[in-house]
C-alpha positions in Angstrom: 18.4 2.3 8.2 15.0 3.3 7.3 12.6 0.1 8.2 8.8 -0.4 6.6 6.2 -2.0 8.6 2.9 -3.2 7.1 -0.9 -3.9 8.8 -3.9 -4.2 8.8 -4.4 -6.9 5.9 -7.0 -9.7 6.2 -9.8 -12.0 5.2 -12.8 -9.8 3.7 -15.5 -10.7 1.6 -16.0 -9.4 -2.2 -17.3 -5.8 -1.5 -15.7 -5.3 1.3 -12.9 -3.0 2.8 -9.9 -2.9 4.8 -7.3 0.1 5.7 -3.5 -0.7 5.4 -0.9 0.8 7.5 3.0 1.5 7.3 5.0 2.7 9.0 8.1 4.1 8.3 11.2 4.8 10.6 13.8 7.8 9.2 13.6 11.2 8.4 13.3 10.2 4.5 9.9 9.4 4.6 8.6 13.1 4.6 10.5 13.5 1.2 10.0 10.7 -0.6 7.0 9.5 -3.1 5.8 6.7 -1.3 3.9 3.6 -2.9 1.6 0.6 -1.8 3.0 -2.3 -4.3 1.2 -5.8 -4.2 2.1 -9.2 -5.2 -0.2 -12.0 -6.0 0.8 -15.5 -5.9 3.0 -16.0 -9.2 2.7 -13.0 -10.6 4.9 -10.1 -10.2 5.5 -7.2 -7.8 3.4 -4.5 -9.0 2.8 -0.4 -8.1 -1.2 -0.1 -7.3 -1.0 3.9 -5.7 1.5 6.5 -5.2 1.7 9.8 -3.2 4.5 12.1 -3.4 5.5 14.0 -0.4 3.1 17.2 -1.4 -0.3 15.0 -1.9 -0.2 13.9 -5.6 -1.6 10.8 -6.0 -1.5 8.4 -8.6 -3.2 5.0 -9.5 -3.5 2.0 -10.9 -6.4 1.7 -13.6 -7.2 -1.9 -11.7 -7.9 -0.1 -8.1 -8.5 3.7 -9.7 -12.1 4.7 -8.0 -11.7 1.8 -5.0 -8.3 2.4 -3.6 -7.3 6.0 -1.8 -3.9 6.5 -0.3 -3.2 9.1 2.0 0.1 10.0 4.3 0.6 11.4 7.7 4.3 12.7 7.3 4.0 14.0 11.0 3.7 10.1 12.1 5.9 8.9 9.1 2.9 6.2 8.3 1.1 5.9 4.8 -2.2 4.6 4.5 -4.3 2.5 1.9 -8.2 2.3 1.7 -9.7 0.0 0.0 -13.0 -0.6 -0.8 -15.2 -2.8 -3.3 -12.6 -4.9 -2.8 -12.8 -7.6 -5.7 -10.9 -11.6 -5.5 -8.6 -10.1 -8.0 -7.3 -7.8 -5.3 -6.0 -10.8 -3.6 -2.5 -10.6 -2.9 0.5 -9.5 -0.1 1.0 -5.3 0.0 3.8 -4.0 0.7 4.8 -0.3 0.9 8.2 1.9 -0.4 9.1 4.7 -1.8 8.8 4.8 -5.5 11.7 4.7 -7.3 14.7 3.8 -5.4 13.5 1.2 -3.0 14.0 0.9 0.5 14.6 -2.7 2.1 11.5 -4.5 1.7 8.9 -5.0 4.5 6.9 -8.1 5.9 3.7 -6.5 3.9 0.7 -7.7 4.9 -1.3 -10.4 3.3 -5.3 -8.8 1.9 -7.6 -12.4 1.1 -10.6 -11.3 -0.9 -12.6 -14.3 -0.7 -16.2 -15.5 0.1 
């Protein structure tokens, strides 16, 4: 069974950056369009960057121009940089693939506050 494992959230101050992790265990990752989703307290589950298994990336128009996702399919892992980060971006990120999920990780929890 394919497991997700976020890092590298924290506390960072408006303008600031931090780089997610997640690793994935199974061979599906190198195939699969991966996502970094985000959830904010009361509020719903919600895509914020794609890449598909060849490098397309998609975004969000709320992190397009501050966010970039990358993969390393040789260590399964996915990353998410974020920069000028805002309050707004407040919220636990989680990673899957897009589409048909995968069993949800921990995600990690990003505070955006000063």
């Amino acid at each position: 069974q394919v497991q997700l494992v976020e890092s590298g959230g924290g506390l960072v101050q408006p303008g600031g950056s931090l780089r997610l992790s997640c690793a994935a265990s199974g061979s599906i990752f190198r195939i699969a369009t991966m996502g970094w989703y985000r959830q904010a307290p009361g509020k719903q589950r919600e895509l914020v960057a794609s890449i598909s298994s060849g490098g397309t990336t998609i975004y969000a128009d709320s992190v397009k121009g501050r966010f970039t996702i990358s993969r390393e399919n040789a260590k399964n892992t996915v990353y998410l940089q974020m920069n000028s980060l805002k309050p707004e971006d407040t919220a636990v990120y989680y990673c899957n693939r897009v589409g048909v999920v995968l069993p949800w990780g921990q995600g990690t929890q990003v505070t955006v506050s000063s």
